[in-house]
Wavefront OBJ file of the C-alpha trace (Angstrom):
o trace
v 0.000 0.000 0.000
v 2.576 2.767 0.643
v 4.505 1.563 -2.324
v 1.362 2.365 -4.325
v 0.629 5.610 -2.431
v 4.695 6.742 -3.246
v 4.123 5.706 -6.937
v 0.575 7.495 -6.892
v 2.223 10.787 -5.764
v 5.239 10.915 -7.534
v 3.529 10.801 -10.752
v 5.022 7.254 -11.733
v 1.082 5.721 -12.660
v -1.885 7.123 -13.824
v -5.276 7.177 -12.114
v -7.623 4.364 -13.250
v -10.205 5.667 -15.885
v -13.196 4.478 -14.048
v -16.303 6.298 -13.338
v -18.044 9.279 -15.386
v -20.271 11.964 -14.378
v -23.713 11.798 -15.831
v -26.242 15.065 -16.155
v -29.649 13.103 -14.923
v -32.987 14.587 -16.153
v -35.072 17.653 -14.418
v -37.292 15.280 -12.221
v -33.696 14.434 -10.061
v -33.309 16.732 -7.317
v -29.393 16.515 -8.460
v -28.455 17.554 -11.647
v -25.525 15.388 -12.021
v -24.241 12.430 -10.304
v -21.612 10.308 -10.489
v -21.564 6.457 -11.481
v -18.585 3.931 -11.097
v -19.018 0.541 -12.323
v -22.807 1.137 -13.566
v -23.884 2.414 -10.408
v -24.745 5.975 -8.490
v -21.799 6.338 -5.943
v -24.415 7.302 -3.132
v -22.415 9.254 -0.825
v -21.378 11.518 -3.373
v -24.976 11.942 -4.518
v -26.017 12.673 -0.777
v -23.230 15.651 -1.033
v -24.335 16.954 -3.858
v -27.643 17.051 -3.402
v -27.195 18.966 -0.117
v -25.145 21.595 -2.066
v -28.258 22.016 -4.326
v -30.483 22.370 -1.265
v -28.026 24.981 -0.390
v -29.076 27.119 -3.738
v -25.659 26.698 -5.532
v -25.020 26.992 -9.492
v -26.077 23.753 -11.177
v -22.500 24.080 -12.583
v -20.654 24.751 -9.449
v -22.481 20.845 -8.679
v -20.864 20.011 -12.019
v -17.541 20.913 -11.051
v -18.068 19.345 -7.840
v -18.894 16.088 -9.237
v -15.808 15.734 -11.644
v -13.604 16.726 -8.583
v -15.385 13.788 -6.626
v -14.570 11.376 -9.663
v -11.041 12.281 -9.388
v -10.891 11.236 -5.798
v -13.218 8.135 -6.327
v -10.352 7.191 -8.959
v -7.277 7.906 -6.513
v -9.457 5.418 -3.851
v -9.461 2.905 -6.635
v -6.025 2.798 -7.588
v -4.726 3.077 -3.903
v -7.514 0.300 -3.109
v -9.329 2.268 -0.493
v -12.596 2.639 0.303
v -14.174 6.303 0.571
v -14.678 5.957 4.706
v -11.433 4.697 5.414
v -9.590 7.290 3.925
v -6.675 8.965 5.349
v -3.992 11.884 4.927
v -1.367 9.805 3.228
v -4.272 9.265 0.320
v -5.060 12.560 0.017
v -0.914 13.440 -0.373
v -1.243 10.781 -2.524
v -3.740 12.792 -4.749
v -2.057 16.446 -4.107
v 1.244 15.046 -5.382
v -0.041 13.034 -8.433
v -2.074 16.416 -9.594
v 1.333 18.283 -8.919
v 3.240 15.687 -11.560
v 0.965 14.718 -14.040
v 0.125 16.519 -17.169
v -3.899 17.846 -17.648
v -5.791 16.611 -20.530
v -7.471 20.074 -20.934
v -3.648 21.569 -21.841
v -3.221 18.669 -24.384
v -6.059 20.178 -26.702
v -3.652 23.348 -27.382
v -1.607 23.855 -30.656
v 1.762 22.649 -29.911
v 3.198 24.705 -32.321
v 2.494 28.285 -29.889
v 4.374 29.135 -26.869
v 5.129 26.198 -24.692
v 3.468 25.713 -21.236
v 5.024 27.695 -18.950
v 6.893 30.301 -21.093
v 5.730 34.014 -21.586
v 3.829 35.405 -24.669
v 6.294 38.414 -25.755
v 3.114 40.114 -27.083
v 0.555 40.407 -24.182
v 3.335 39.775 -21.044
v 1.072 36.719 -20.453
v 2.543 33.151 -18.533
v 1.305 30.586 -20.940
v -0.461 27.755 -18.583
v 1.659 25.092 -17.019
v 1.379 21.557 -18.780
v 0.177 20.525 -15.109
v -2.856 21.126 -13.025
v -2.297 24.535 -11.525
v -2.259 26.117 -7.833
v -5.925 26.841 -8.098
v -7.071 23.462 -9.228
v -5.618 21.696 -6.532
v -6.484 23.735 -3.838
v -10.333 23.483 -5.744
v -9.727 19.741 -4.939
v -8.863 19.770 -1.354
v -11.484 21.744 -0.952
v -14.187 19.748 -2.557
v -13.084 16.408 -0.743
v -12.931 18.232 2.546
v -16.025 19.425 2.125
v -17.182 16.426 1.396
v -15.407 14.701 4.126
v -17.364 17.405 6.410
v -20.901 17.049 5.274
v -20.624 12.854 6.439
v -19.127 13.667 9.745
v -22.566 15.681 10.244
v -23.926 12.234 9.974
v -21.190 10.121 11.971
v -20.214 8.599 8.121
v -16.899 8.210 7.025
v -13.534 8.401 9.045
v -13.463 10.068 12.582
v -11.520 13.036 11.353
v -11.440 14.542 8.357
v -8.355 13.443 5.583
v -8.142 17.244 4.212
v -6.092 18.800 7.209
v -7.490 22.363 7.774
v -5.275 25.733 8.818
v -4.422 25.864 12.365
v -5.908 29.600 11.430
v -9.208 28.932 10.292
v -10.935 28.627 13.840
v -9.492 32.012 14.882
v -11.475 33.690 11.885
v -13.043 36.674 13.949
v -15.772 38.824 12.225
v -14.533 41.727 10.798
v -15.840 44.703 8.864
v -16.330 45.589 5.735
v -13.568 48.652 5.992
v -11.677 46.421 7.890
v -7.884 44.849 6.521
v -7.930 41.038 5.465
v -6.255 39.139 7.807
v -3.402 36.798 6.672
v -4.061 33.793 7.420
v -1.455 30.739 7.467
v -1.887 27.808 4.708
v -4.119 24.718 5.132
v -0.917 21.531 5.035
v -1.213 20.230 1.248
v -2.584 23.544 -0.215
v -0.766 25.331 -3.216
v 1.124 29.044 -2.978
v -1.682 31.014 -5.145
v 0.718 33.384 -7.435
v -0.910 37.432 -6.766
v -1.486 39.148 -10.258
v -3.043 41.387 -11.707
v -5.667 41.809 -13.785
v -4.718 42.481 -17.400
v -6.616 44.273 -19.850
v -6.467 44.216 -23.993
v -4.272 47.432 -24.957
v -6.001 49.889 -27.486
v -4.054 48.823 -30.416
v -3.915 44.952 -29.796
v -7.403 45.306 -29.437
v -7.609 46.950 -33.072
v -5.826 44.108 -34.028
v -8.031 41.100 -32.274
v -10.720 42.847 -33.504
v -9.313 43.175 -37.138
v -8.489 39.004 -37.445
v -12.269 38.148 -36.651
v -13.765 37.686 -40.266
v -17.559 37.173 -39.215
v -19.721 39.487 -38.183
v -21.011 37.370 -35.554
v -17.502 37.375 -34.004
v -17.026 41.017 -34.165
v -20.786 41.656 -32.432
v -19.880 39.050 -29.894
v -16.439 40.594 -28.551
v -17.987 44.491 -29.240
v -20.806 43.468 -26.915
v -18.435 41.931 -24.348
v -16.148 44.474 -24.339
v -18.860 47.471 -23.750
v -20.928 45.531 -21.248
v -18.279 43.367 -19.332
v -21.184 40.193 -19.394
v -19.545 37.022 -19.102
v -19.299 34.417 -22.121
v -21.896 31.944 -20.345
v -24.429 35.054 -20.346
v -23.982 36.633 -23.687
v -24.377 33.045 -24.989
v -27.785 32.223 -23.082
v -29.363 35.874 -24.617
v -32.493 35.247 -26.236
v -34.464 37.617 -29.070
v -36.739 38.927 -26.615
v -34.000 39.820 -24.318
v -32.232 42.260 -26.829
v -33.782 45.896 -26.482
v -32.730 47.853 -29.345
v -34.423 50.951 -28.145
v -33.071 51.605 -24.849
v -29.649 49.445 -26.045
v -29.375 47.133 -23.869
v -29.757 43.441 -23.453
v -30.889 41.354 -20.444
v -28.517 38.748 -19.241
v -28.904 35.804 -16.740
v -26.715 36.864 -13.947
v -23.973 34.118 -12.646
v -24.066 35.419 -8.854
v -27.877 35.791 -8.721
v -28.976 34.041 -11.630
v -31.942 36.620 -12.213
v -32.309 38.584 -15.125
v -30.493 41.999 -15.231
v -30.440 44.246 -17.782
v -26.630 45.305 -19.170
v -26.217 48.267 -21.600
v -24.173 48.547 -24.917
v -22.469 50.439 -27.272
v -23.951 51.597 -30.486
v -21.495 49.494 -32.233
v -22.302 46.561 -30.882
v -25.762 46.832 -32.010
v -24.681 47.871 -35.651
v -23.354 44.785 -35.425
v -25.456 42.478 -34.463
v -27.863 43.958 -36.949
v -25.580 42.888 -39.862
v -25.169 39.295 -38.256
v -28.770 39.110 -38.468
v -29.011 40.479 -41.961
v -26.267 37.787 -43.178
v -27.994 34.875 -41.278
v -31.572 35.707 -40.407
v -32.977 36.970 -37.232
v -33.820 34.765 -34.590
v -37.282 34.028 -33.225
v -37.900 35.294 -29.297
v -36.905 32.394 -27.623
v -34.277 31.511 -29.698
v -30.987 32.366 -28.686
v -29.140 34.693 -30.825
v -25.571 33.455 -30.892
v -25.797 30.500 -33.304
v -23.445 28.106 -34.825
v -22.322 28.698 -38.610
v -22.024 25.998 -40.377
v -24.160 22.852 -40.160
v -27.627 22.463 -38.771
v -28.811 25.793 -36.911
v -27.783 25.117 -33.300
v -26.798 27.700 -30.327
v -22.977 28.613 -30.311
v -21.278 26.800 -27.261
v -18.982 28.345 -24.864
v -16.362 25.540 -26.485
v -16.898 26.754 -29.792
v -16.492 30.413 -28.897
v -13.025 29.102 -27.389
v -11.958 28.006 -30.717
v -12.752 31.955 -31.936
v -10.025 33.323 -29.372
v -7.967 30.815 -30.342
v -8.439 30.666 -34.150
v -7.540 34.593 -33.613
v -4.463 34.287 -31.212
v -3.165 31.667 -33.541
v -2.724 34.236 -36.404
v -1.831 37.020 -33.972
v 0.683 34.465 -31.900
v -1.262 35.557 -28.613
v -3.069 34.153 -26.212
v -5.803 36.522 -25.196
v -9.058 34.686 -23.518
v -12.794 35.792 -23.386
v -12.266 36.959 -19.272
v -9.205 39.406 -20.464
v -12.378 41.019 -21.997
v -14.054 41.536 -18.962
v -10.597 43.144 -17.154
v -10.664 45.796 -20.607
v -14.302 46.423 -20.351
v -13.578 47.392 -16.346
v -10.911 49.478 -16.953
v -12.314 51.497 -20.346
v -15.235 52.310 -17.588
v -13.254 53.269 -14.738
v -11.501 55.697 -17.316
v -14.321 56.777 -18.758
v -15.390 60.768 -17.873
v -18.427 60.688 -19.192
v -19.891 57.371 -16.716
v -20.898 58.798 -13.266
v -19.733 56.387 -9.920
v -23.079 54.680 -9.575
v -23.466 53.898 -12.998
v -19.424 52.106 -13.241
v -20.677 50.381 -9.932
v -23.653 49.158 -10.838
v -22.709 47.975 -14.322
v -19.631 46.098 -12.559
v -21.817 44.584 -9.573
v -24.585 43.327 -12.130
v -21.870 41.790 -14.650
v -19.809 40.565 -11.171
v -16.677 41.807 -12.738
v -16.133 43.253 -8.925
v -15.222 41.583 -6.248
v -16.756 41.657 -2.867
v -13.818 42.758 -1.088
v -13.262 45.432 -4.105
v -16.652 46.382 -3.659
v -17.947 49.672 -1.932
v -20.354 47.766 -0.233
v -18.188 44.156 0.643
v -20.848 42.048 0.675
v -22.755 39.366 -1.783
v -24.047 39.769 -4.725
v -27.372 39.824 -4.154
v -27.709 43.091 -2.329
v -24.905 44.629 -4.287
v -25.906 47.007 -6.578
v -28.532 48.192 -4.225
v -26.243 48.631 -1.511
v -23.442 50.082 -4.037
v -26.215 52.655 -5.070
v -26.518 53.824 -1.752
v -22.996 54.190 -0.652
v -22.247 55.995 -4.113
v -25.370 58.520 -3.306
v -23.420 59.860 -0.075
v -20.158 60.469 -2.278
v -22.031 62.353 -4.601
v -23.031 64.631 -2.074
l 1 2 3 4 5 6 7 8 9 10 11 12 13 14 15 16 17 18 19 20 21 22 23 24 25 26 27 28 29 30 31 32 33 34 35 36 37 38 39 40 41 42 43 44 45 46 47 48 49 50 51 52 53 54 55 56 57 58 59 60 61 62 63 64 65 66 67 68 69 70 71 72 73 74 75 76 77 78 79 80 81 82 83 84 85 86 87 88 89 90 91 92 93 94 95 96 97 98 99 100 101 102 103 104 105 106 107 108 109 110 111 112 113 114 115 116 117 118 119 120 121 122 123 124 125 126 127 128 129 130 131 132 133 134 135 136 137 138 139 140 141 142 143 144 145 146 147 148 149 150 151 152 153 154 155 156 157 158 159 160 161 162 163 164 165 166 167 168 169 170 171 172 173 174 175 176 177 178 179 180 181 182 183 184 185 186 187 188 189 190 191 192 193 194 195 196 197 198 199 200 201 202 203 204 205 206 207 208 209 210 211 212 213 214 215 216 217 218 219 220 221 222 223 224 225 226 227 228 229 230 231 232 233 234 235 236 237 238 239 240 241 242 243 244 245 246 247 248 249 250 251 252 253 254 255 256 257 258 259 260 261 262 263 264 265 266 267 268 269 270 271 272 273 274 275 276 277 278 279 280 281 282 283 284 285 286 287 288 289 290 291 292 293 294 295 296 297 298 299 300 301 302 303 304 305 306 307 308 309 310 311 312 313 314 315 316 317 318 319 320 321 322 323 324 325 326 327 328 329 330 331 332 333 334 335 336 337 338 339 340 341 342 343 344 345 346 347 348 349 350 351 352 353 354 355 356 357 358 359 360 361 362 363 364 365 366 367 368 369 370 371 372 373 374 375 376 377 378 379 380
């Protein structure tokens, strides 16, 4: 057994490709489980379904569920059951995901930057062939989590594999004003590098925008740009959500998942008018965004990846769709002619602020109306 946990974390096997995660249909309380050997792994069901009871993002479950395969696949090739687990199996895990290469990095063009080198034209690290800080850390977190919810029940081991920080029960409440604390790291969690967010310059911009040879393209990254919506939102906008009049379209929020109404340049409405005179305007509940060639279908967020890259592949960049959101921030906070309240509120609806960025510091549900408020006293 330890000569298969040593193996397992230095990277010398790979995990055992059992297992999938299935999307089950709207009468399931759980959107998507995850079955090993034929079968519903129950005690990852009973998690997830008390994360939906919690009111979570059906794809926050999603991502939970893959992270849960990935441990139900370390058990298996360690030989482990779920409830006997210990720390050495979740090293195990930590230093396998430190060693071996991600699929998701294998899909890139081989020919571009390599992983882990800098792109001379945007200043940007190219990812890592490996699974990075964030990942893992996503993954500790999950299974402790997980580990956490069974204790509730007396299931599973006595104490929890995932160590915690010595730090975490000293968390006092704090204000809103008041600094973070620093808190010491959890044993087994990743040093998260601290950067910055980067925006598009003017003139590589120009010349994103100049590569895209589709209208739809150029309407798609015009309204991102000017609105700061995220890809998943702008992709889910129906006809009836687009009003020309006022310009502005109504998006699905991420934080609050309500609809919200986003404003837009002039442009990107020009645009989206030509898209629709080159490929027909879409009924009201149809979404707008549509595939090109083949049978009419919505455009996926994986085929609006291969638009980025398509375009960083002739520019030999490697911009993504969330740089967008950084630009659209910053071309508002520079902006003369936008008042506070209005930069706030676009930026709390859209979420490109954080909470602890935020005037007000808290969630995003009473953001913008607590944003609106502390902007009226500055006014004053």
């Amino acid at each position: 057994m330890e000569e298969q946990r040593r193996a397992l974390r230095d990277g010398r096997i790979e995990l055992p490709a059992v297992g999938s995660v299935q999307q089950v249909g709207p009468p399931g309380v759980v959107p998507y489980i995850v079955v090993v050997h034929g079968s519903e792994v129950d005690p990852v069901s009973s998690f997830l379904s008390s994360l939906v009871l919690s009111d979570v993002s059906p794809l926050t479950v999603r991502s939970y569920a893959h992270d849960l395969l990935r441990w139900w696949r370390v058990l298996a090739g360690l030989g482990v059951r779920w409830d006997r687990a210990t720390r050495e199996d979740v090293e195990a895990m930590v230093g396998w995901m430190r060693s071996a290469v991600n699929p998701q990095r294998l899909r890139s063009n081989n020919s571009g930057s390599q992983p882990g080198s800098v792109n001379l034209k945007t200043g940007k690290p190219v990812l890592s062939a490996g699974y990075a800080a964030s990942t893992i850390n996503h993954a500790l977190t999950v299974v402790f989590g997980f580990y956490e919810h069974h204790l509730l029940y007396g299931r599973g081991p006595l104490v929890n594999p995932v160590p915690a920080s010595p730090d975490r029960r000293r968390i006092q409440q704090r204000g809103p004003l008041d600094p973070r604390p620093r808190l010491r790291r959890a044993p087994m969690r990743q040093k998260l590098p601290q950067r910055a967010p980067r925006s598009i310059p003017d003139t590589a911009w120009s010349a994103l925008f100049g590569v895209l040879t589709d209208d739809r393209d150029r309407a798609l990254l015009e309204f991102a740009v000017s609105s700061g919506a995220r890809a998943s939102e702008l992709l889910g906008v129906c006809g009836e959500h687009v009003d020309w009049g006022e310009r502005r379209i109504w998006v699905v929020s991420k934080g609050t998942r309500d609809l919200m109404a986003v404003p837009a340049s002039p442009d990107a409405f020009e645009l989206l008018a030509r898209y629709f005179d080159q490929h027909g305007t879409p009924k009201p509940s149809e979404r707008i965004w549509r595939a090109l060639r083949g049978d009419p279908r919505p455009l996926t967020y994986w085929a609006l990846r291969r638009v980025m890259q398509r375009a960083n592949d002739e520019l030999g960049t490697n911009w993504t769709f969330h740089d967008i959101r950084h630009t659209a921030a910053t071309r508002m906070a520079k902006d003369s002619q936008l008042t506070l309240p209005e930069v706030q509120t676009i930026r709390c609806v859209t979420g490109i602020c954080r909470p602890r960025r935020c005037i007000c510091s808290r969630g995003s549900r009473s953001c913008t109306r607590r944003c609106r408020s502390s902007t009226r006293g500055r006014d004053r």
